[in-house]
C-alpha positions as CSV (number, residue, x, y, z in Angstrom):
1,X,37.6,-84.8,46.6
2,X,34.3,-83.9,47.4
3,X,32.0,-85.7,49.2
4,X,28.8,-83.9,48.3
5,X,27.0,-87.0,46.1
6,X,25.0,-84.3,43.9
7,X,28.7,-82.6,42.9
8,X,29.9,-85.8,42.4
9,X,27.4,-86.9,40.1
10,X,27.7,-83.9,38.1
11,X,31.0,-84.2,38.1
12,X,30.8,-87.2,36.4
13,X,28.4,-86.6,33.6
14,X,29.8,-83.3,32.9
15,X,30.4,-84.0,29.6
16,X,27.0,-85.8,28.8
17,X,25.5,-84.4,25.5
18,X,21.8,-85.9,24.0
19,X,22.7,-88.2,21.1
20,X,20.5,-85.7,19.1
21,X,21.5,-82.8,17.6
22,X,19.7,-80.3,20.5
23,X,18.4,-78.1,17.8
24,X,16.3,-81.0,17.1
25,X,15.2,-81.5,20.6
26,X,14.4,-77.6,21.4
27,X,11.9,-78.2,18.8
28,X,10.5,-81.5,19.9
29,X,9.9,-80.4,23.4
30,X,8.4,-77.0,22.0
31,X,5.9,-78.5,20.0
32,X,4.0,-80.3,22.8
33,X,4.9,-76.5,25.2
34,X,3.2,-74.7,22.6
35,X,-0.1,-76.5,22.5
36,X,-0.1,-76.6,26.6
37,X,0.3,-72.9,26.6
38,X,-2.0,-72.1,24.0
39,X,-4.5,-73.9,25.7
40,X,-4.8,-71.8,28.7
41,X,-5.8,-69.3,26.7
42,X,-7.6,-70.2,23.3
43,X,-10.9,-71.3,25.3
44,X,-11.4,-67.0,26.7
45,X,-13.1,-66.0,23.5
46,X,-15.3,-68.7,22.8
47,X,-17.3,-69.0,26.2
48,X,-20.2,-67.4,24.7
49,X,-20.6,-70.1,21.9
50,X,-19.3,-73.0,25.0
51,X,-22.8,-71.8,27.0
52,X,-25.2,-71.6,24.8
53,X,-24.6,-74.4,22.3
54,X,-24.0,-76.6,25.9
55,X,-27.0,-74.7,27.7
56,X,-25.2,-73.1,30.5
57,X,-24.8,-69.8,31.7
58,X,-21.6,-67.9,31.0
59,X,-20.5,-67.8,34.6
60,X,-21.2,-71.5,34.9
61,X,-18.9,-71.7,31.6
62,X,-15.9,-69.5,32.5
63,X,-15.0,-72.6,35.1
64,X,-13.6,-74.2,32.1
65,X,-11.3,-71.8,32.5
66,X,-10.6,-71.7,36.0
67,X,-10.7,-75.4,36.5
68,X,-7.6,-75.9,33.8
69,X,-5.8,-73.4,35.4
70,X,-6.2,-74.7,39.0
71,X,-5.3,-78.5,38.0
72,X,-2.2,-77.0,35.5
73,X,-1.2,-74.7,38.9
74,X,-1.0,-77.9,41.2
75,X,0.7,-79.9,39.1
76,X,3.0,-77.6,37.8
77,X,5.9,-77.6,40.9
78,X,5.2,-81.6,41.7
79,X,6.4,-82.1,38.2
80,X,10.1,-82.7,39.1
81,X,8.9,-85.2,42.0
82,X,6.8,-87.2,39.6
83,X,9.5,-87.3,36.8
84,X,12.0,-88.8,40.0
85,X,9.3,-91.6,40.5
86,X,8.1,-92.6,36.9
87,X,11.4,-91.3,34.6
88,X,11.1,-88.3,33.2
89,X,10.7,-89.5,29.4
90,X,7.8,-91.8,30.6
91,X,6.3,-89.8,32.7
92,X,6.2,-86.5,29.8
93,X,5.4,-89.2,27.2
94,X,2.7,-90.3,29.5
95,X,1.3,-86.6,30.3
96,X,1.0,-85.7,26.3
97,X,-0.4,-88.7,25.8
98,X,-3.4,-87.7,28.5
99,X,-3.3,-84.1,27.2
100,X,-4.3,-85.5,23.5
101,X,-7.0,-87.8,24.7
102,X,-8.2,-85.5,27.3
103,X,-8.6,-82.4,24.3
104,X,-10.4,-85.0,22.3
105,X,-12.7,-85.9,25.0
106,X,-13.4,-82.0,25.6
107,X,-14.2,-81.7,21.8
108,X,-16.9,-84.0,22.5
109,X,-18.2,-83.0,25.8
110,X,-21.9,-83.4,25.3
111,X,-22.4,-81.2,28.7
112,X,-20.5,-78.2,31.1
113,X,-20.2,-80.4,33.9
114,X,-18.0,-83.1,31.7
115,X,-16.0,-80.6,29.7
116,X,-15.2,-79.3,33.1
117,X,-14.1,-82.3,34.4
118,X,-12.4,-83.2,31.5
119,X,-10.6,-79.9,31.2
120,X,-9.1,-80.3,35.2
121,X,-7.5,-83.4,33.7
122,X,-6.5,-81.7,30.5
123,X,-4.8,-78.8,33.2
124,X,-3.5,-81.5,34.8
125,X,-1.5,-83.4,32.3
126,X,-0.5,-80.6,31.2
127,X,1.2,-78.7,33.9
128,X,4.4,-80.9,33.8
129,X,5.0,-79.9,30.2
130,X,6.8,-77.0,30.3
131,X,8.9,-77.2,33.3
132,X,10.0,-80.4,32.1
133,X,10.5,-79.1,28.5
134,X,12.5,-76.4,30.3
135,X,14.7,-78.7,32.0
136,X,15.4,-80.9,28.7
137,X,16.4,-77.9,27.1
138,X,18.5,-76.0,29.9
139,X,20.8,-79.7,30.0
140,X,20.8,-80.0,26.3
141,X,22.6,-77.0,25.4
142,X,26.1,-75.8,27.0
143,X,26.1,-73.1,29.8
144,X,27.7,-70.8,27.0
145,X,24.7,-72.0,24.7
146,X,22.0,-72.1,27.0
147,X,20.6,-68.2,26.2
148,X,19.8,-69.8,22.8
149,X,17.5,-72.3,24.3
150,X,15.8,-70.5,26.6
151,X,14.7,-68.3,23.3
152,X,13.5,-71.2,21.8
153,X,11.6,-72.5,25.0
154,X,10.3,-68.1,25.3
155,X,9.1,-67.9,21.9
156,X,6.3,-70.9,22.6
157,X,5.9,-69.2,26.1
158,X,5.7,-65.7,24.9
159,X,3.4,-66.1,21.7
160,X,0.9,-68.8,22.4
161,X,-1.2,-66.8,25.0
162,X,-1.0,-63.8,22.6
163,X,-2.3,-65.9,19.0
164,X,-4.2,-68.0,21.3
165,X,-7.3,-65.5,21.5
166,X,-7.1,-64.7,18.1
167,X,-6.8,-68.5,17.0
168,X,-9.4,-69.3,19.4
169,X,-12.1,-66.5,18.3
170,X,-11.8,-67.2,14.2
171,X,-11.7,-71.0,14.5
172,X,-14.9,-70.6,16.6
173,X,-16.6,-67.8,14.5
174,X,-15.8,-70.3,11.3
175,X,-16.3,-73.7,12.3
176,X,-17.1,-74.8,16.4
177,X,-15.8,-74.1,19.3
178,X,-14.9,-77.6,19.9
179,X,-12.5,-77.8,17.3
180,X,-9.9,-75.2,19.6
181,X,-9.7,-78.6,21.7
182,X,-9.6,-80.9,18.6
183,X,-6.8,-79.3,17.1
184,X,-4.4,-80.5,19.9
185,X,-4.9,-84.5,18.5
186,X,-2.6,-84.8,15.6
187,X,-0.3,-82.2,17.3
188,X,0.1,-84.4,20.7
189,X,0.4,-87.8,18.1
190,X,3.6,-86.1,16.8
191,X,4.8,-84.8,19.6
192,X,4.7,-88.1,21.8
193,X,6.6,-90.0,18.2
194,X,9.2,-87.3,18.1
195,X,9.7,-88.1,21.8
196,X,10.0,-91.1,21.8
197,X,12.4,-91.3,19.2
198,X,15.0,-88.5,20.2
199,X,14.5,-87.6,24.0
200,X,16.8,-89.8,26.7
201,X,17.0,-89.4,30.6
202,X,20.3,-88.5,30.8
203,X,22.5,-90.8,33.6
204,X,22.4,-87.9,36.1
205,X,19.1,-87.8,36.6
206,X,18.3,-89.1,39.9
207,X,15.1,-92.1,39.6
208,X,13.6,-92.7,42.6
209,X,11.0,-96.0,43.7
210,X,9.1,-97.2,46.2
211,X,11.6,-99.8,46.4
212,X,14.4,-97.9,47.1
213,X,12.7,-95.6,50.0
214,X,10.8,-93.0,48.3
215,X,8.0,-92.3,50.4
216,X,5.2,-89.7,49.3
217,X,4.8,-86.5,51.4
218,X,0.5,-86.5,51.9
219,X,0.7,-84.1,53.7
220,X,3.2,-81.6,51.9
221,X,1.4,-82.7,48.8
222,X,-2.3,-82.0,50.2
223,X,-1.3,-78.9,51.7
224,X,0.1,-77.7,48.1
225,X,-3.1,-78.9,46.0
226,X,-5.3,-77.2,48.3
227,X,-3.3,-74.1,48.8
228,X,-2.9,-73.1,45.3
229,X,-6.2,-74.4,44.5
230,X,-7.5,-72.3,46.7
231,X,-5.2,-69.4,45.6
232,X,-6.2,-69.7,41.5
233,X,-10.3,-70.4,42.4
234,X,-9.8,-67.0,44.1
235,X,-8.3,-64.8,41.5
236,X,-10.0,-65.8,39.0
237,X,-13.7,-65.2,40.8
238,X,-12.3,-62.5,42.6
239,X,-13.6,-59.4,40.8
240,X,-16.7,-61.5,39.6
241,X,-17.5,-62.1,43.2
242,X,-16.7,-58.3,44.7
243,X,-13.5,-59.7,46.4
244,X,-13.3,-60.0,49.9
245,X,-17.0,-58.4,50.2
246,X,-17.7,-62.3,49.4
247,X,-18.0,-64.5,52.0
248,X,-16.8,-67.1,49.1
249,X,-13.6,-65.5,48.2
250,X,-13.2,-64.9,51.9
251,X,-13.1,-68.5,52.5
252,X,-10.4,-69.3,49.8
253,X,-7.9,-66.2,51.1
254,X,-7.9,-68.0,54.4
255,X,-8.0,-71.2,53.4
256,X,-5.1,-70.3,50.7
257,X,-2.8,-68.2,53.1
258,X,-3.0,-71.3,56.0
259,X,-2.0,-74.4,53.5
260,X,0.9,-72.1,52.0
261,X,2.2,-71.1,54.8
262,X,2.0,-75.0,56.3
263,X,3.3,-75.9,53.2
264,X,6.5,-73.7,53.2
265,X,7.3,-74.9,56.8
266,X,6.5,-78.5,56.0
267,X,8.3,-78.8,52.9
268,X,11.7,-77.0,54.6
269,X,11.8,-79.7,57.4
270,X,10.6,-82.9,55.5
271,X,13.4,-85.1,54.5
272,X,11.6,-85.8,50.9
273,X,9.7,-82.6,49.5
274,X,7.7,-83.3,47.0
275,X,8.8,-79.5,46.2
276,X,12.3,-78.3,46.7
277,X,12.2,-74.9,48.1
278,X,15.9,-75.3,49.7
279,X,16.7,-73.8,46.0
280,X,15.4,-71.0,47.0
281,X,18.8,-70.2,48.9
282,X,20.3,-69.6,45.5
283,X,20.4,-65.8,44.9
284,X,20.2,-66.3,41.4
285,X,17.5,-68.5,41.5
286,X,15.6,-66.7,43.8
287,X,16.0,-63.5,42.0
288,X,15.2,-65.2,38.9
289,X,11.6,-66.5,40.3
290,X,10.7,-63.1,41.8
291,X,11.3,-61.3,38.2
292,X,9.8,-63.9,36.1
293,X,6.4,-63.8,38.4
294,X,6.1,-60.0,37.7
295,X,7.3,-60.5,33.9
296,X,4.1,-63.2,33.9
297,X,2.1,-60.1,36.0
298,X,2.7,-57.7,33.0
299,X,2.6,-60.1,30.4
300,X,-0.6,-61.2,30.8
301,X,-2.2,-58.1,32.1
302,X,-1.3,-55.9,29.2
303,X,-2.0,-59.0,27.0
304,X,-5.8,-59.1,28.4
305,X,-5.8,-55.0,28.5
306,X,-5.0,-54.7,24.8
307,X,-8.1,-56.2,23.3
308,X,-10.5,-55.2,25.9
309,X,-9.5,-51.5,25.2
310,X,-9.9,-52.5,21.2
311,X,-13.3,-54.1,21.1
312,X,-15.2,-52.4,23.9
313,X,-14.6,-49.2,23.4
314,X,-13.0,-49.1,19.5
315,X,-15.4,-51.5,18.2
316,X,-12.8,-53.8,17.3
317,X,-13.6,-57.3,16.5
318,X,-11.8,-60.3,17.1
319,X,-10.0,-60.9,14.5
320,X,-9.2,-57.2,14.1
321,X,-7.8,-56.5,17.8
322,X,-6.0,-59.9,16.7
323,X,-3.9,-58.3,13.9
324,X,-3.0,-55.5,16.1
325,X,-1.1,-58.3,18.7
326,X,0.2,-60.1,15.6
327,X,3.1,-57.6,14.8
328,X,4.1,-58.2,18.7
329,X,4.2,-61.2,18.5
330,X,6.5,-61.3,15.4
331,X,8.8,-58.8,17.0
332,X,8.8,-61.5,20.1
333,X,10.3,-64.1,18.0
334,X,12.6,-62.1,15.8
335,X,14.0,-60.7,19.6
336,X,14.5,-63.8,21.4
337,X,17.2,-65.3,19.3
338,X,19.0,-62.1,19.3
339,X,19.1,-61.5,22.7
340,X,19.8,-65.4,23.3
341,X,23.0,-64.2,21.2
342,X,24.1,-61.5,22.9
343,X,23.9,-63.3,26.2
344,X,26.9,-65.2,25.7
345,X,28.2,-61.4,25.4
346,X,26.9,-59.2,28.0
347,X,25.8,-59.4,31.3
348,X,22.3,-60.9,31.8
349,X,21.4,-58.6,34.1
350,X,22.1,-55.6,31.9
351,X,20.1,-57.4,29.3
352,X,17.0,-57.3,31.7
353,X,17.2,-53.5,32.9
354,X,17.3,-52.8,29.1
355,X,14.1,-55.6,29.0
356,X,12.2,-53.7,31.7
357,X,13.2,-49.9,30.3
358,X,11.7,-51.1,27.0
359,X,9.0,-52.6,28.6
360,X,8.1,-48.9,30.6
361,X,8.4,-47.3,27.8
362,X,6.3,-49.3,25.9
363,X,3.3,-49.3,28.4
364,X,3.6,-45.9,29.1
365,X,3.3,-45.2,25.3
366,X,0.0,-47.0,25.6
367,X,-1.5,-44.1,28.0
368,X,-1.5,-42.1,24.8
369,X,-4.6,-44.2,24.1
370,X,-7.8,-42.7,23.3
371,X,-11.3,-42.7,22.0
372,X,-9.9,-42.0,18.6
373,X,-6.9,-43.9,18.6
374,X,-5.3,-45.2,15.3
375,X,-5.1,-48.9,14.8
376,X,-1.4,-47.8,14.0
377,X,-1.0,-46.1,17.4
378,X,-2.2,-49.6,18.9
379,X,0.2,-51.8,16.6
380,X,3.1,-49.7,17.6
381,X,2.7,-50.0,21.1
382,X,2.0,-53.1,21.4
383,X,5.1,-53.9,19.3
384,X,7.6,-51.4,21.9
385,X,5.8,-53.8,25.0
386,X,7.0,-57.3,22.7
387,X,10.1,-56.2,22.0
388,X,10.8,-55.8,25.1
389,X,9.9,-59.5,26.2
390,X,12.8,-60.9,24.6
391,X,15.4,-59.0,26.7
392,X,13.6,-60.3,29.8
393,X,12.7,-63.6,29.6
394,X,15.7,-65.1,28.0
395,X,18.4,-63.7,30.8
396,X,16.2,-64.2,33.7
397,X,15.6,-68.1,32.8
398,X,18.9,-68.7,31.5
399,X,20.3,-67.1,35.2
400,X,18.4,-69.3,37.3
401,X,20.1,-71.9,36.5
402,X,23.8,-70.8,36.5
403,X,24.5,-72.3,39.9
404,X,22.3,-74.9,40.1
405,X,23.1,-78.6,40.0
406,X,22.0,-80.6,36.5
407,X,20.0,-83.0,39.5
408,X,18.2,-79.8,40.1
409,X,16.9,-78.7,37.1
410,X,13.7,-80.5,37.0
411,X,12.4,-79.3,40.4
412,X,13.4,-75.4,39.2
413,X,12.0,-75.4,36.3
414,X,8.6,-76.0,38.0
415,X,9.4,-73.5,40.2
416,X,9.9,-70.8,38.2
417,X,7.2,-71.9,35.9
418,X,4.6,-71.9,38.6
419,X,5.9,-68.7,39.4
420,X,5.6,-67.1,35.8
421,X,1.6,-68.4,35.8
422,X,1.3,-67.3,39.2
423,X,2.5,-63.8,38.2
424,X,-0.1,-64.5,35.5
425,X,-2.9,-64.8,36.9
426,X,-2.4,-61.9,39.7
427,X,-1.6,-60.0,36.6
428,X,-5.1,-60.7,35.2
429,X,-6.9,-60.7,38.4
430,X,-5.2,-57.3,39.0
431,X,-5.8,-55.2,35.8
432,X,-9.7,-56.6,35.3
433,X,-10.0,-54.9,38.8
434,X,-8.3,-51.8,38.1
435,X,-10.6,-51.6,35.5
436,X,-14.2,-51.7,37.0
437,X,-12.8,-50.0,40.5
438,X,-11.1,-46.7,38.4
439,X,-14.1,-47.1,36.0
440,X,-16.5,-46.2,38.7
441,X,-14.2,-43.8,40.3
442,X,-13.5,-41.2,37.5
443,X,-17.2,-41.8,36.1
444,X,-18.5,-40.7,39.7
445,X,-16.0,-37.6,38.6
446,X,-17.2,-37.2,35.6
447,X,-20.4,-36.8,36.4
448,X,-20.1,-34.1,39.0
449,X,-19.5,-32.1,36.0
450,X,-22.6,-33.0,33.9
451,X,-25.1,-30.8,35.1
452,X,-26.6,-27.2,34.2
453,X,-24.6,-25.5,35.9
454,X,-21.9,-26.3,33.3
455,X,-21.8,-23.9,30.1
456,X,-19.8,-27.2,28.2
457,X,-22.8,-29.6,29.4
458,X,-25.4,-27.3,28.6
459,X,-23.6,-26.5,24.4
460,X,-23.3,-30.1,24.3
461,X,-26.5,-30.9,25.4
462,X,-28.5,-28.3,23.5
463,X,-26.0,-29.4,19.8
464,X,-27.2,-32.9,20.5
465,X,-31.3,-32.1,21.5
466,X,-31.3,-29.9,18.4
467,X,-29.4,-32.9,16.2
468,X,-32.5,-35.3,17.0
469,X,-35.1,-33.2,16.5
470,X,-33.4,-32.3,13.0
471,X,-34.0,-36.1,12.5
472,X,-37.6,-35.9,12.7
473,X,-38.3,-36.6,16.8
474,X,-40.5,-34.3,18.9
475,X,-38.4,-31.9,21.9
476,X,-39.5,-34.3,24.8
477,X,-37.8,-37.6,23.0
478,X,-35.1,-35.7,22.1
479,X,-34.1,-33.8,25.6
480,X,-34.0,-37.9,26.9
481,X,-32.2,-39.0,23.6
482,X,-29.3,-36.1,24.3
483,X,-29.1,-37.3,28.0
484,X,-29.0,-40.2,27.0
485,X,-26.3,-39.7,24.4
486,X,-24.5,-37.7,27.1
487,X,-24.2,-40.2,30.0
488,X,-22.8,-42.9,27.2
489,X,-19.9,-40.5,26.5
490,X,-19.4,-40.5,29.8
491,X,-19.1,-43.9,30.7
492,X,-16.7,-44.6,27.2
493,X,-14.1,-41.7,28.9
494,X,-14.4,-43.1,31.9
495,X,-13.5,-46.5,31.2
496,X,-10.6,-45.0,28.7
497,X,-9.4,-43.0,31.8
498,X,-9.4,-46.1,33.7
499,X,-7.1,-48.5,31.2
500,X,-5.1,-45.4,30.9
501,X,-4.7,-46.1,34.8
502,X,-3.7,-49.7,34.6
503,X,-1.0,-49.0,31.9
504,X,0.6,-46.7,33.8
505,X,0.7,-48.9,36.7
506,X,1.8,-51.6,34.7
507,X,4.8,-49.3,33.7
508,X,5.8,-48.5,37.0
509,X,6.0,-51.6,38.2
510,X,8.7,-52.7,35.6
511,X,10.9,-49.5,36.6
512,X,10.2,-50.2,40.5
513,X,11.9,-54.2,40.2
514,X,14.9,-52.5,38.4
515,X,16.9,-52.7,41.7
516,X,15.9,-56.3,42.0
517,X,18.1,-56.7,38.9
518,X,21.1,-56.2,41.4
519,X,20.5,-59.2,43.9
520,X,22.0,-61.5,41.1
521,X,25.2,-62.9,41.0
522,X,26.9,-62.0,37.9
523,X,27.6,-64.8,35.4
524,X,30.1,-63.3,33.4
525,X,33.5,-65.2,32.5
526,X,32.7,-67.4,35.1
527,X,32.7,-71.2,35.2
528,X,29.2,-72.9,35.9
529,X,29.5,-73.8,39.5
530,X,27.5,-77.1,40.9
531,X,26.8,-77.1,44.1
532,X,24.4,-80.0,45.8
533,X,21.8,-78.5,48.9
């Protein structure tokens, strides 16, 4: 008999099953997900209404973005440690509770340095919902099952950051910006009833006190905060601030780099982690948190790529370049429950190569783009990249956990979730530089062919000087109107050249984590083993 008290626990609950039917709980625990995730997003379009109607600039406003996502980092791998100390019903009860009246609080922010501070508590209280909603769903469902709930759980991941600029941008064009935060109220008031009336603890999971020697790690806990704080601050100011030609983001790479590196060592050797990374010996989960951080790297950048490209430089509107991420999003959640199916049937990891294939073929597609491409064009593509999403996210959760023990879940789940908005928010740090650095590189190009010396400058030049004066202007006004005219074209094909740039470096970064695929163990016909670490 084994003396390992983790595989002796699990032994013994086995054949625990909620009392609910878990249908019923997926969507419980989704509803609450949904508005956490939406959230990071729905705020992007409406800064510009946020600083003037509170009289701040819009740099001083896009920290209502960065400080939500720095709080929801930190708090986002502590959640399993926290659900050990407080239960994990109370303490997710407790964290939608301070999500609602934190959202109502920012609707009525009367200033940016309170809707700030009330949006790093809103982060906060939020982190711990999704990798706890994870973990209720992984243990809800059977192993053979589990592919189904891990579509559930990705089609609230998946869609809310892509309808949550769209949402955002014609809720604040039509009524205020503060109602994208006073939306969440009645939502969170359901979501904390249903909770309370169908979600248990179930009698594995392991609840720790004061009382009964759990002593907090400061230091492992400090080291973390800081770290990642440090780390988020950074990419999201980074291309704002010139990167490291900023003695600001200077300071947070160090200061980032040190704590994580402390915290890895710290957290290895202390007896009680407030974060787990001993899982990390688990090929499959390890795997499994390397592909979903460049799934999140993807995800995101192509998801912040898509309606730059539309409204910058196609004119697009909001709610237009909306309606061309819509279809996506509707092949997402038509995809997820298929492939959730067929994973009780093939191979995960041949589910994923045919994820990332899809996912190449998708972006590469998209360096069709042009000046004068079709809104067609830009639905289609978009719908290849979705369709794609499916076939990765589903496997690649539902793998990490294969091996792991049911004790484990919570501290995974906030693993591979801070891992997926890490990926994130490299993602969008890396494309928005790609963009201004190619920008300036292929309109310096550009521009080495605009001169007299060229017989296409000089028919161009002399079509659009003759154009002008047609319209009533005198030569001089029209030879600086042509030039004019001239050097805008040029910047518009140089910024085209340069998304063109970033999608094809999306692409190949999806075909180059193909062999990655391979590290997994395979979790065909095999029987869910639990081991303790």
């Amino acid at each position: 008999m084994s003396l390992d008290p983790v595989q002796n626990s699990n032994d013994l609950h086995a054949d625990w099953r909620p009392a609910h039917s878990p249908w019923i709980i997926a969507v419980t625990v989704m509803i609450a997900t949904f508005m956490e995730v939406l959230d990071t997003s729905i705020a992007n379009v409406a800064l510009p209404h946020i600083a003037g109607n509170l009289s701040a600039s819009i740099d001083e406003s896009t920290w209502v973005l960065t400080s939500y996502l720095v709080a929801n980092a930190i708090i986002l791998p502590l959640s399993g440690w926290f659900s050990m100390l407080f239960g994990r019903k109370r303490f997710y009860i407790a964290c939608v509770a301070m999500f609602t009246i934190t959202s109502l609080l920012c609707g009525l922010a009367p200033n940016i340095e309170t809707l700030v501070l009330f949006r790093i508590l809103q982060g906060a209280s939020g982190g711990a919902l999704q990798p706890i909603s994870q973990s209720i769903l992984v243990e809800s469902f059977e192993p053979k099952r589990r592919g189904m709930a891990m579509a559930v759980y990705g089609m609230g991941i998946v869609f809310a950051p892509i309808i949550g600029p769209t949402l955002g941008g014609w809720i604040t064009d039509n009524y205020s910006w503060r109602w994208i935060f006073l939306i969440n109220i009645p939502v969170g008031f359901l979501s904390i009833a249903l909770t309370g009336m169908l979600i248990k603890d179930p009698p594995f999971l392991i609840r720790k006190t004061f009382k009964t020697g759990l002593k907090i790690d400061f230091i492992g806990l400090g080291l973390l905060s800081v770290g990642l704080g440090a780390l988020q601050i950074m990419l999201d100011k980074g291309q704002r601030e010139d990167w490291f030609a900023s003695q600001f983001i200077n300071s947070l790479a160090i200061i980032a780099v040190v704590c994580l590196i402390a915290v890895v060592i710290w957290e290895l050797r202390h007896s009680q982690p407030v974060v787990d990374l001993k899982l990390l010996k688990d090929r499959n989960f390890s795997a499994a948190v390397f592909m979903i951080f460049f799934v999140g790297f993807v995800l995101y950048g192509s998801t912040v790529l898509l309606p730059i490209y539309l409204q910058t430089l196609l004119g697009y509107n909001a709610t237009l370049s909306g309606l061309v991420l819509s279809p996506g999003g509707i092949v997402t959640l038509c995809t997820m429950p298929i492939v959730g199916l067929l994973l009780s049937k093939v191979q995960a990891r041949w589910l994923v190569i045919v994820g990332l294939v899809i996912g190449a073929i998708g972006l590469f597609e998209s360096t069709r783009f042009s000046l004068q491409t079709s809104f067609a064009h830009a639905v289609w593509a978009r719908i290849i990249i979705s369709a794609s999403l499916g076939f990765l996210f589903v496997p690649i959760n539902s793998v990490a956990y294969h091996f792991l023990a049911k004790t484990q879940y919570d501290q995974a789940s906030g693993l591979v979730n801070l891992s997926r908005n890490l990926g994130g928010s490299f993602g969008i740090s890396f494309v928005t530089t790609i963009l201004a650095r190619r920008t300036q590189f292929h309109q310096a190009r550009l521009t080495d062919h605009v001169n007299d010396y060229n017989p296409a400058y000089r028919e161009m030049s002399a079509n659009a000087h003759d154009a002008i004066i047609a319209q009533g202007t005198n030569a001089y006004t029209a030879a600086m109107q042509a030039k004019s005219l001239i050097y805008s074209l040029v910047q518009r094909e140089a910024a085209m050249l340069s998304f063109i740039d970033a999608f094809w470096l999306l692409g190949i970064l999806f075909l180059a984590i193909i062999p990655l695929v391979f590290v997994m163990r395979s979790t065909a016909n095999e029987k869910v083993h639990v081991q303790g670490h």
